[in-house]
py3Dmol code that shows the C-alpha trace and the ligand (Angstrom):
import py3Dmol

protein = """\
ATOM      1  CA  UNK A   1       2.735 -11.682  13.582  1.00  0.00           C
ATOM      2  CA  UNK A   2       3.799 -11.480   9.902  1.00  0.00           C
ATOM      3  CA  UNK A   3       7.172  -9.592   9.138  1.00  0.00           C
ATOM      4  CA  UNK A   4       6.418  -5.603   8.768  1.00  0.00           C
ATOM      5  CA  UNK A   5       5.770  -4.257   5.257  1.00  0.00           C
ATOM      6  CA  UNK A   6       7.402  -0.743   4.909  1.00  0.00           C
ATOM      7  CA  UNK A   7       6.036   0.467   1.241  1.00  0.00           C
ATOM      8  CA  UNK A   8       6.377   4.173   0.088  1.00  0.00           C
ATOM      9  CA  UNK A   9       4.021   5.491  -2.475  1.00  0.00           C
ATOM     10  CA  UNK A  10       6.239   8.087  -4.616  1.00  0.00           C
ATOM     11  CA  UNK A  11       2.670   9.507  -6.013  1.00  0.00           C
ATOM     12  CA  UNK A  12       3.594  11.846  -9.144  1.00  0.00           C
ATOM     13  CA  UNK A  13       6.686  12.511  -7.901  1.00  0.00           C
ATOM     14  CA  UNK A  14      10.544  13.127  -9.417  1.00  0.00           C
ATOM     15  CA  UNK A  15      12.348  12.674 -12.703  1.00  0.00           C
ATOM     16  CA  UNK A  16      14.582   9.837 -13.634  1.00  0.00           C
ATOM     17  CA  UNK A  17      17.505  11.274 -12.118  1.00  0.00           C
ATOM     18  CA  UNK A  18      15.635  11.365  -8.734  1.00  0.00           C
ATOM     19  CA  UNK A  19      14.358   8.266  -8.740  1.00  0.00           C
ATOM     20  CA  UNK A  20      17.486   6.441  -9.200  1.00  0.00           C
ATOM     21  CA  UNK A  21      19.459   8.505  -6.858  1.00  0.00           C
ATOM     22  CA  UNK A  22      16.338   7.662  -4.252  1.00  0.00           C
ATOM     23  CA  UNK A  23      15.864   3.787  -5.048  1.00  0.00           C
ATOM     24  CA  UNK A  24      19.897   3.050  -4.887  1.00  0.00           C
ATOM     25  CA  UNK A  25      19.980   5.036  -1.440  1.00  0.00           C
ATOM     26  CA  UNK A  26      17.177   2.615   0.129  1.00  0.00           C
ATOM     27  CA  UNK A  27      18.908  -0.301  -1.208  1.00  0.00           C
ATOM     28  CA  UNK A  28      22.028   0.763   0.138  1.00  0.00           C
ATOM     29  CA  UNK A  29      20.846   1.227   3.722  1.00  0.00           C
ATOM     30  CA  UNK A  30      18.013  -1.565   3.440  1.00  0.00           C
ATOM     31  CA  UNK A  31      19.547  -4.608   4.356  1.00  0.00           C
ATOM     32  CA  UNK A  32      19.794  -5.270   8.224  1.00  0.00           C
ATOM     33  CA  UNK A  33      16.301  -4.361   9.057  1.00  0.00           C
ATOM     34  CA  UNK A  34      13.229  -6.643  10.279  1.00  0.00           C
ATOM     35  CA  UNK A  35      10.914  -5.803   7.834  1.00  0.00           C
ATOM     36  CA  UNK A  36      10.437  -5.978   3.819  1.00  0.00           C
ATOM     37  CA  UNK A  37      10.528  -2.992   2.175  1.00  0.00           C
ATOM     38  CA  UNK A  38       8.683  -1.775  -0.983  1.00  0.00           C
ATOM     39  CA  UNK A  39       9.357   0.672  -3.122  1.00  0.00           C
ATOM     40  CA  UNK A  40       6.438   2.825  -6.022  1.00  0.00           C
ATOM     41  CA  UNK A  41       7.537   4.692  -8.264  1.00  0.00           C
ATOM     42  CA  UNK A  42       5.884   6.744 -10.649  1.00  0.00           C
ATOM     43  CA  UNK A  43       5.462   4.372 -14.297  1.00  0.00           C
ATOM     44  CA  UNK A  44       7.845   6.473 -15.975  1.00  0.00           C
ATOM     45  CA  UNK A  45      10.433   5.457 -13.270  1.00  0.00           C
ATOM     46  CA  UNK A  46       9.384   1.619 -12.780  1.00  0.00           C
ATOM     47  CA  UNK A  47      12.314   0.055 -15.507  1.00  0.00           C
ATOM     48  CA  UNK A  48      15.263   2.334 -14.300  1.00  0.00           C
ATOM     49  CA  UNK A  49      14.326   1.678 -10.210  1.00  0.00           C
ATOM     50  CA  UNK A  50      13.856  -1.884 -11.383  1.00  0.00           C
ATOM     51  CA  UNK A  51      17.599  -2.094 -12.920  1.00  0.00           C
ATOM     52  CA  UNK A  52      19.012   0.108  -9.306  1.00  0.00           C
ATOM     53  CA  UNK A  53      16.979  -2.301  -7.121  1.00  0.00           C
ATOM     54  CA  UNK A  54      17.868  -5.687  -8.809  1.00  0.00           C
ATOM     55  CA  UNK A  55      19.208  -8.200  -6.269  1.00  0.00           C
ATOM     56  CA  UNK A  56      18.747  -5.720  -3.298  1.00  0.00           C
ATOM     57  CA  UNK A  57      15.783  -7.258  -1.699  1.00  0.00           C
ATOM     58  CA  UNK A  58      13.961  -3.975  -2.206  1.00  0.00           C
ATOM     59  CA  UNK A  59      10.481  -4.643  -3.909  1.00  0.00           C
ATOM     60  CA  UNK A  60       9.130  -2.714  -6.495  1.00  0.00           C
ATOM     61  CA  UNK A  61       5.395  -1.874  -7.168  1.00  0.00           C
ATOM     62  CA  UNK A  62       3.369   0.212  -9.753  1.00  0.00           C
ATOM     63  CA  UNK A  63       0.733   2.677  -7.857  1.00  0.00           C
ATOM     64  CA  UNK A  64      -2.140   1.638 -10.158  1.00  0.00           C
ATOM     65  CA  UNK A  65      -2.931  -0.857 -13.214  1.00  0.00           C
ATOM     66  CA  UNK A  66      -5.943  -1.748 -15.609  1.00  0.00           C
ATOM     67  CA  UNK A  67      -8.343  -4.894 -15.213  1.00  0.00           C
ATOM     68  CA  UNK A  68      -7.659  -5.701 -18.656  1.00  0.00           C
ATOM     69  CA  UNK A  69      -4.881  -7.652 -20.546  1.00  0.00           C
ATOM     70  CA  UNK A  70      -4.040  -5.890 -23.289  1.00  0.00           C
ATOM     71  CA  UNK A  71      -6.325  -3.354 -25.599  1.00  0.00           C
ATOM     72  CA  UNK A  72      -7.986  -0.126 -26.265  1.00  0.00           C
ATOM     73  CA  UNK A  73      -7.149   1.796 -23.202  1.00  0.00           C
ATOM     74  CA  UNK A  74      -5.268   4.843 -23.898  1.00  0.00           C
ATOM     75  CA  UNK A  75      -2.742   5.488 -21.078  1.00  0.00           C
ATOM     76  CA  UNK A  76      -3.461   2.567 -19.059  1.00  0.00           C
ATOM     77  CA  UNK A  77      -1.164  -0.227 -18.134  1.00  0.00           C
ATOM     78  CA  UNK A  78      -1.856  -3.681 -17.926  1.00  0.00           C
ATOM     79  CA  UNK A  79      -0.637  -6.096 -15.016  1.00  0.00           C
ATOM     80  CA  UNK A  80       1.615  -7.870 -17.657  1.00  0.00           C
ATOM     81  CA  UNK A  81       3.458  -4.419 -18.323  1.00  0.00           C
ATOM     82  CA  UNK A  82       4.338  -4.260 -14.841  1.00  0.00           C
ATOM     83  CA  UNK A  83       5.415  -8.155 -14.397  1.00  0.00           C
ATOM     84  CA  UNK A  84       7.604  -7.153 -17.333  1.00  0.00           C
ATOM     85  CA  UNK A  85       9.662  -4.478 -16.142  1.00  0.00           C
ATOM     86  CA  UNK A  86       9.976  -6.350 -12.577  1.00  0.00           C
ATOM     87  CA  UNK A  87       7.424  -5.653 -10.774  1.00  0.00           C
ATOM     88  CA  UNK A  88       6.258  -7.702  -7.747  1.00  0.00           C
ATOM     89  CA  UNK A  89       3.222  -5.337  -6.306  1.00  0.00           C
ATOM     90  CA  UNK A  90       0.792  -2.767  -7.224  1.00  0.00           C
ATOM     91  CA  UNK A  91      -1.331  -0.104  -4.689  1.00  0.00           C
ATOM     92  CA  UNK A  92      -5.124  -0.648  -6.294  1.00  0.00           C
ATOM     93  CA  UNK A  93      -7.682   1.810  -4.809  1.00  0.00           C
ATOM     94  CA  UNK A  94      -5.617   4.515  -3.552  1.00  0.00           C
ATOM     95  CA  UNK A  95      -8.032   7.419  -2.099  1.00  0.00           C
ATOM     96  CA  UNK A  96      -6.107   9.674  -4.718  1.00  0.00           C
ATOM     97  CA  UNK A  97      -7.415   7.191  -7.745  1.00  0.00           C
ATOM     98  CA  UNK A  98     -10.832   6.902  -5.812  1.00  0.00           C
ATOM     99  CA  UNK A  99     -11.495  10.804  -5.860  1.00  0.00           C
ATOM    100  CA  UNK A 100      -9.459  12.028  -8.972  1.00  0.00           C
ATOM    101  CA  UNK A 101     -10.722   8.931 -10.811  1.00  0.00           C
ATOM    102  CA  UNK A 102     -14.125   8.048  -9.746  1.00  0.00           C
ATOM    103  CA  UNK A 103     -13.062   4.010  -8.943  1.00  0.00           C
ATOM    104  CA  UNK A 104     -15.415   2.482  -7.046  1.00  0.00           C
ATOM    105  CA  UNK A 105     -15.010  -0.338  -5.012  1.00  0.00           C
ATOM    106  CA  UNK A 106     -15.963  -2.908  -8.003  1.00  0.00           C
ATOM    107  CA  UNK A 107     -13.500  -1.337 -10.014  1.00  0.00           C
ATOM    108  CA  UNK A 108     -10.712  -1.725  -7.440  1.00  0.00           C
ATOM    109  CA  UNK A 109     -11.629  -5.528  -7.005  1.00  0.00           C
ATOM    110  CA  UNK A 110     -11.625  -6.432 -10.897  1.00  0.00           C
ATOM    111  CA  UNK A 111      -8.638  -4.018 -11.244  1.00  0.00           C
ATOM    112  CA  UNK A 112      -6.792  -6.371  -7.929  1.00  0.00           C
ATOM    113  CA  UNK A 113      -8.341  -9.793  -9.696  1.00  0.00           C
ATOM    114  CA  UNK A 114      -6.580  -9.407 -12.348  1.00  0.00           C
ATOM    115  CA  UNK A 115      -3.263  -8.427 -10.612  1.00  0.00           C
ATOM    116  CA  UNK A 116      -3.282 -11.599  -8.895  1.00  0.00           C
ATOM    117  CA  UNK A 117      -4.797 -13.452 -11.674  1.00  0.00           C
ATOM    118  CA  UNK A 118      -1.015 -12.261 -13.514  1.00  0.00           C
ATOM    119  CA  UNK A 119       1.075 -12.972 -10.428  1.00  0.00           C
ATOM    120  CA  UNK A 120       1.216  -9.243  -8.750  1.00  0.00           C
ATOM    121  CA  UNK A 121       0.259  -9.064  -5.481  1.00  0.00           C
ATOM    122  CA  UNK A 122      -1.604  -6.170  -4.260  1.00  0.00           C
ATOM    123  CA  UNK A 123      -1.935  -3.499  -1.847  1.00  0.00           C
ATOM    124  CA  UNK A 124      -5.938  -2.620  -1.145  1.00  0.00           C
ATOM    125  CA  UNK A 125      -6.065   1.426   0.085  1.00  0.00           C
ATOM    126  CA  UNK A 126      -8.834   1.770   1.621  1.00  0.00           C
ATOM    127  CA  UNK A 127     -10.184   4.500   4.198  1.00  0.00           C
ATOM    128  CA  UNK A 128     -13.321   6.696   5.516  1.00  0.00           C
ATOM    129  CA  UNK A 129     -13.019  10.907   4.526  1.00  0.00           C
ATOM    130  CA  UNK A 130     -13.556  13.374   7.332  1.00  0.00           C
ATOM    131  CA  UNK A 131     -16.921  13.642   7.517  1.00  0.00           C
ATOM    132  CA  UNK A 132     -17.347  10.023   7.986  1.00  0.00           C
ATOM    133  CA  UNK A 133     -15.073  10.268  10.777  1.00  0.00           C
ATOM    134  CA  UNK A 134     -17.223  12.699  12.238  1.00  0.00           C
ATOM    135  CA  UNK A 135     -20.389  11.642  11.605  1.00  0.00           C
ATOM    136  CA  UNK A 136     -18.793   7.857  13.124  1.00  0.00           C
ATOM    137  CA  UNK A 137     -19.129   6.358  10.203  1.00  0.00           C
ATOM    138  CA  UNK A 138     -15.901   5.274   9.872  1.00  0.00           C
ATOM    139  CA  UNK A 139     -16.150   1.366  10.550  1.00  0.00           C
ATOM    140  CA  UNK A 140     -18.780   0.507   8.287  1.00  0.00           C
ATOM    141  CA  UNK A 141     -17.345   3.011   5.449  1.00  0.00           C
ATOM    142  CA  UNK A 142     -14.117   0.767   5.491  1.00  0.00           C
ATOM    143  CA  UNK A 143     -16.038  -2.287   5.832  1.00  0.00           C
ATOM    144  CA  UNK A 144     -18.201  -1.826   3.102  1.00  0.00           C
ATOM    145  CA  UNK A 145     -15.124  -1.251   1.240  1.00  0.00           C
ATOM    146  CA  UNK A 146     -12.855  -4.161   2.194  1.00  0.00           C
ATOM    147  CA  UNK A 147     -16.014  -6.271   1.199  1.00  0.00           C
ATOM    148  CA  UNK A 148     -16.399  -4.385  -1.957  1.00  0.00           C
ATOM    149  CA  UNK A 149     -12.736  -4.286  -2.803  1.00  0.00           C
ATOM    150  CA  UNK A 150     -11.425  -7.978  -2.058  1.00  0.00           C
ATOM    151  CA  UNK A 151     -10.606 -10.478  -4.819  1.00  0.00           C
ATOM    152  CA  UNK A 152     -11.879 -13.755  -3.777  1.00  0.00           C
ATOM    153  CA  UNK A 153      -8.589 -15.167  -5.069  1.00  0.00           C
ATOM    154  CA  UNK A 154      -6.934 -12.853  -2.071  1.00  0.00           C
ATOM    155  CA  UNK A 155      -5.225 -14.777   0.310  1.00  0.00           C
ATOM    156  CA  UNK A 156      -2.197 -13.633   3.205  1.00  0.00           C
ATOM    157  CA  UNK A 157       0.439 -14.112   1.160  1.00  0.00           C
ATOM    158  CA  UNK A 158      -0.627 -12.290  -2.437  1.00  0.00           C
ATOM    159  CA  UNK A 159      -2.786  -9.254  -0.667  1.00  0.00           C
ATOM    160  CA  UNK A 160      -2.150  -6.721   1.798  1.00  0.00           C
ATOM    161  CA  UNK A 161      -4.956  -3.903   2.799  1.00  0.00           C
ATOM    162  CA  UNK A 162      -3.846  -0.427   3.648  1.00  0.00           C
ATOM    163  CA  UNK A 163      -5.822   2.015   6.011  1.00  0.00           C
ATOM    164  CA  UNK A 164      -5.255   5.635   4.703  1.00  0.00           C
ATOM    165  CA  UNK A 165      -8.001   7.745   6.853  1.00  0.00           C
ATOM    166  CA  UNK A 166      -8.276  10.449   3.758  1.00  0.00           C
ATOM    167  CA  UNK A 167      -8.079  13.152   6.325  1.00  0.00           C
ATOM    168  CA  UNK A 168      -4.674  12.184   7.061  1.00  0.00           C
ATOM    169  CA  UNK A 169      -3.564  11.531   3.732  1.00  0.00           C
ATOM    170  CA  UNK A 170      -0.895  14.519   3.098  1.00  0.00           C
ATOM    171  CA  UNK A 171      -2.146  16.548   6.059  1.00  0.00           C
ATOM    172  CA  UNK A 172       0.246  16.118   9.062  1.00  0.00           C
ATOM    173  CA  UNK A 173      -3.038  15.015  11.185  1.00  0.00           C
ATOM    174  CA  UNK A 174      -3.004  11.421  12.204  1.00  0.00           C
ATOM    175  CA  UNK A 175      -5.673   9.096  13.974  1.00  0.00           C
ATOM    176  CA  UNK A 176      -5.178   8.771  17.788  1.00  0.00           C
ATOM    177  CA  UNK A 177      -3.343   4.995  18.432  1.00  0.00           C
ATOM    178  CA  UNK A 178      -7.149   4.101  19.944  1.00  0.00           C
ATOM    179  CA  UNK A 179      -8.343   5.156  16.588  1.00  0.00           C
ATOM    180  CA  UNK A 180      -5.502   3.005  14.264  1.00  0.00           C
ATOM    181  CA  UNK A 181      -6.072   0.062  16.582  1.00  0.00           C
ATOM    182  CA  UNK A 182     -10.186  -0.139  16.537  1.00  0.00           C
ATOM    183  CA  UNK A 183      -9.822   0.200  12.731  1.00  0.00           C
ATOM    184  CA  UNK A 184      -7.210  -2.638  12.602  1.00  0.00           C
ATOM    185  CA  UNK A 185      -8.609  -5.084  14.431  1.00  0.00           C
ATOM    186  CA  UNK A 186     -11.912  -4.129  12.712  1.00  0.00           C
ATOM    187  CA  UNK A 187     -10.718  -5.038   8.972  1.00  0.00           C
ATOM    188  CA  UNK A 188      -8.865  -8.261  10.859  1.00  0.00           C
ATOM    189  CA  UNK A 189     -12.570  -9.879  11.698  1.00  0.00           C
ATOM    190  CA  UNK A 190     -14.224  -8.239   8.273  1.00  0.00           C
ATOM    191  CA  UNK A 191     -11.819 -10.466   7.096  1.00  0.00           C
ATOM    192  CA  UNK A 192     -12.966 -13.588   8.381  1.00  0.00           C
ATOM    193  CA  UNK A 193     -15.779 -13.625   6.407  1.00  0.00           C
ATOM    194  CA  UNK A 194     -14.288 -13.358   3.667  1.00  0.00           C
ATOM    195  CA  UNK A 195     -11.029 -15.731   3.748  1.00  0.00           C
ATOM    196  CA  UNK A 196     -10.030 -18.519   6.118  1.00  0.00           C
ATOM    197  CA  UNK A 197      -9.191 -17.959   9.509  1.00  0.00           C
ATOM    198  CA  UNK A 198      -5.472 -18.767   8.853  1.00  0.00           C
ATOM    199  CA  UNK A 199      -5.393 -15.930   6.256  1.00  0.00           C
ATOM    200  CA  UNK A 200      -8.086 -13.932   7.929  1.00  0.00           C
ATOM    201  CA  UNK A 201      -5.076 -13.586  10.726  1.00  0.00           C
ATOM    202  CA  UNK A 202      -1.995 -13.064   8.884  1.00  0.00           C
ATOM    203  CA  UNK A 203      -2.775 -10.981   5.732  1.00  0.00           C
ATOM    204  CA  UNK A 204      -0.927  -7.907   6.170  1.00  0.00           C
ATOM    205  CA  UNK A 205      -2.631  -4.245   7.323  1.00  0.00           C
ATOM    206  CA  UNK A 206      -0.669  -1.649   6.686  1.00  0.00           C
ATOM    207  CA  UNK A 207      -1.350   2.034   8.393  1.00  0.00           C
ATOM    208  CA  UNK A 208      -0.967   5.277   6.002  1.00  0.00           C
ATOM    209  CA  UNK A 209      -1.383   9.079   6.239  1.00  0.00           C
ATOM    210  CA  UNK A 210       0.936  11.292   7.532  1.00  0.00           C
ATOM    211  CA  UNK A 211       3.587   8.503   8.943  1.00  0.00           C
ATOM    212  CA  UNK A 212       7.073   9.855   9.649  1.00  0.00           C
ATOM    213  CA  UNK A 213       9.855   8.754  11.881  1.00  0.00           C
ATOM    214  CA  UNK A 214       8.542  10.858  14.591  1.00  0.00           C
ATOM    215  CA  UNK A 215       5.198   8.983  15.217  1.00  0.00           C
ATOM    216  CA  UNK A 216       6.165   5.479  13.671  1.00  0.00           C
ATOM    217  CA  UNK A 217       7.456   3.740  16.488  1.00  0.00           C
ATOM    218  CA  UNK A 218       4.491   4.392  18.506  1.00  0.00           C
ATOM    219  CA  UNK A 219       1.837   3.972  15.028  1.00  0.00           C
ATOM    220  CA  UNK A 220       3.757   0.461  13.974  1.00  0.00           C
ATOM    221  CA  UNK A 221       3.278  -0.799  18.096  1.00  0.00           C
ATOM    222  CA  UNK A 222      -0.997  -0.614  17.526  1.00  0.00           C
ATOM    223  CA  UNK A 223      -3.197  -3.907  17.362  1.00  0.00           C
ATOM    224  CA  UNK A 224      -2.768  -5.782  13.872  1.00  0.00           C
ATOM    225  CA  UNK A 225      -0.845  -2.822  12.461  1.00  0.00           C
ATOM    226  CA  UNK A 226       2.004  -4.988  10.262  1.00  0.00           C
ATOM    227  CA  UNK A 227       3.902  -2.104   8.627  1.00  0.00           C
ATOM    228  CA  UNK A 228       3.014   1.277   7.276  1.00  0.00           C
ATOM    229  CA  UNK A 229       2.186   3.250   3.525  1.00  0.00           C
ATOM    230  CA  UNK A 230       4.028   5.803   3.679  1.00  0.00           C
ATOM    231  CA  UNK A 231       3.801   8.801   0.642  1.00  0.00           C
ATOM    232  CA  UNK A 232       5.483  12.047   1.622  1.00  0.00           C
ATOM    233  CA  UNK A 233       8.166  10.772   4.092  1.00  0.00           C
ATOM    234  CA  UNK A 234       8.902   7.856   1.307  1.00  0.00           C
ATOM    235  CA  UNK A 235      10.812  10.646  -0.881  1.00  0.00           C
ATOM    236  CA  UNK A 236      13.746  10.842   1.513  1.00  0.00           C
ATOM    237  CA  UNK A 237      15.780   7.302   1.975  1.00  0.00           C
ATOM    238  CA  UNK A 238      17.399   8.719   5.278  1.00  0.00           C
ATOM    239  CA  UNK A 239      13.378   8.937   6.902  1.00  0.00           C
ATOM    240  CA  UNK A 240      11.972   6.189   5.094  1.00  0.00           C
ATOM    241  CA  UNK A 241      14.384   3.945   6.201  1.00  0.00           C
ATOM    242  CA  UNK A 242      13.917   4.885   9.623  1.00  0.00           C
ATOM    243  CA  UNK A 243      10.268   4.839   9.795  1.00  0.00           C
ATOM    244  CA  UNK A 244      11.592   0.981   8.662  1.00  0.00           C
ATOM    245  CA  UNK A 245      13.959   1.186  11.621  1.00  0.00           C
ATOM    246  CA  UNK A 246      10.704   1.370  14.137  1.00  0.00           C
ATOM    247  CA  UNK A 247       9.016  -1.631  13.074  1.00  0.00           C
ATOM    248  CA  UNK A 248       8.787  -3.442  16.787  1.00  0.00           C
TER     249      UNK A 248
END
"""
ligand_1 = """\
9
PGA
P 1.326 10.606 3.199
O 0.637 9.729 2.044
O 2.294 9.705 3.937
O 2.039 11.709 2.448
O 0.241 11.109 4.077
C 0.278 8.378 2.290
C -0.397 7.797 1.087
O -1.190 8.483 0.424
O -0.166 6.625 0.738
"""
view = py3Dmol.view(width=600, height=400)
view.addModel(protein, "pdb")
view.setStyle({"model": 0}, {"cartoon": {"style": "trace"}})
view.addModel(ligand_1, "xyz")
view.setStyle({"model": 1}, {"stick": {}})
view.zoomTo()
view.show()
């Protein structure tokens, strides 16, 4: 089983003042647990979390980047921006960038290509909406997107691939533990086409929507579940380190 990767998405969320006072409490009370923990902040927040979280094992990751280098992109940032200021991840893909942006699945590869290609590694969001749970859909929708979405430079150690069901993003409701663990195991063998076996089995799948330290323990004990995304119950240190606290 690879170690447990607690990450919380901030989203556009909290000043400066916040940020820090959030970031120093999770590196305070970080340290004894079995799992890695990742922090992503908003960009206006990355270089003063990156100065509270220096030395604290805490990671730090951006929530989005740009394929390209450098150039005429007005308000992007580019994967060398974020290596700058300390980064070590960034969340590519998010349903929130899919919907509000229009990124499709070839945009989220080239946009995670390039992350790897300048030494980020990345966390693939991927998930089915309501209505493709419904209409049970829901497999091939998030294997059509793991396909679509994966780097072929991926491996287990650079990428990780996050399940966020959009229905549960925000919304309190959260997949049965039959649901989570079909899904899991799903993306596991989708992944076997695409990488070796070794990495196939030991790239990290994270579970996110709605996780809080009332339903982690029993969310971070499904099949190939290896840690959790975690947005609203990230803004809190006291119940984001304790969704890290239930990591089996
Ligand atoms: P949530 O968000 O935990 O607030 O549902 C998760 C996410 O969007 O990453």
């Amino acid at each position: 089983m690879p170690k447990a990767l607690i990450a919380g998405n901030w989203k556009m969320n909290g000043d400066i003042a916040t940020a820090r006072e959030l970031a120093g409490a999770i590196a305070a009370g970080s340290d004894a647990h079995a799992c890695d923990y990742l922090v992503c902040p908003p960009f206006t927040a990355l270089t003063e979390v990156s100065g509270v979280l220096a030395d604290s094992g805490v990671l730090l990751g951006a929530q989005d980047c740009h394929s390209a280098a450098s150039g005429a992109h007005t308000g992007d940032v580019s994967v060398g921006m974020l290596t700058d200021i300390g980064c070590h991840y960034v969340i590519v893909g998010h349903s929130e960038r899919r919907s509000d942006h229009g990124e499709s699945n070839a945009l989220v590869k080239s946009k995670a290509a390039a992350a790897l290609k300048g030494g980020l590694s990345v966390i693939i969001c991927v998930g089915e909406s309501e209505s493709e749970r419904e209409s049970g859909t829901a497999l091939a929708t998030v294997e059509r997107q793991v396909v679509g979405s994966l780097p072929e430079t991926s491996n287990s150690t650079n990428t990780v691939i996050a399940y966020e069901p959009v229905w549960a993003i925000g919304t309190g409701k959260v997949p049965t533990t039959a649901q989570i663990s079909e899904m899991h195991l799903h993306i596991s063998s989708v992944l076997e086409n695409e990488m070796s076996d070794s990495d196939a089995a030991s790239t990290r799948l994270l579970y996110g929507g709605s996780v809080n330290p009332e339903n982690a323990t029993e969310i971070l004990r499904c099949s190939r579940v290896n840690g959790a995304l975690v947005g609203g119950a990230s803004l809190k240190a006291e119940s984001f380190l304790a969704i890290g606290q239930s990591c089996p």
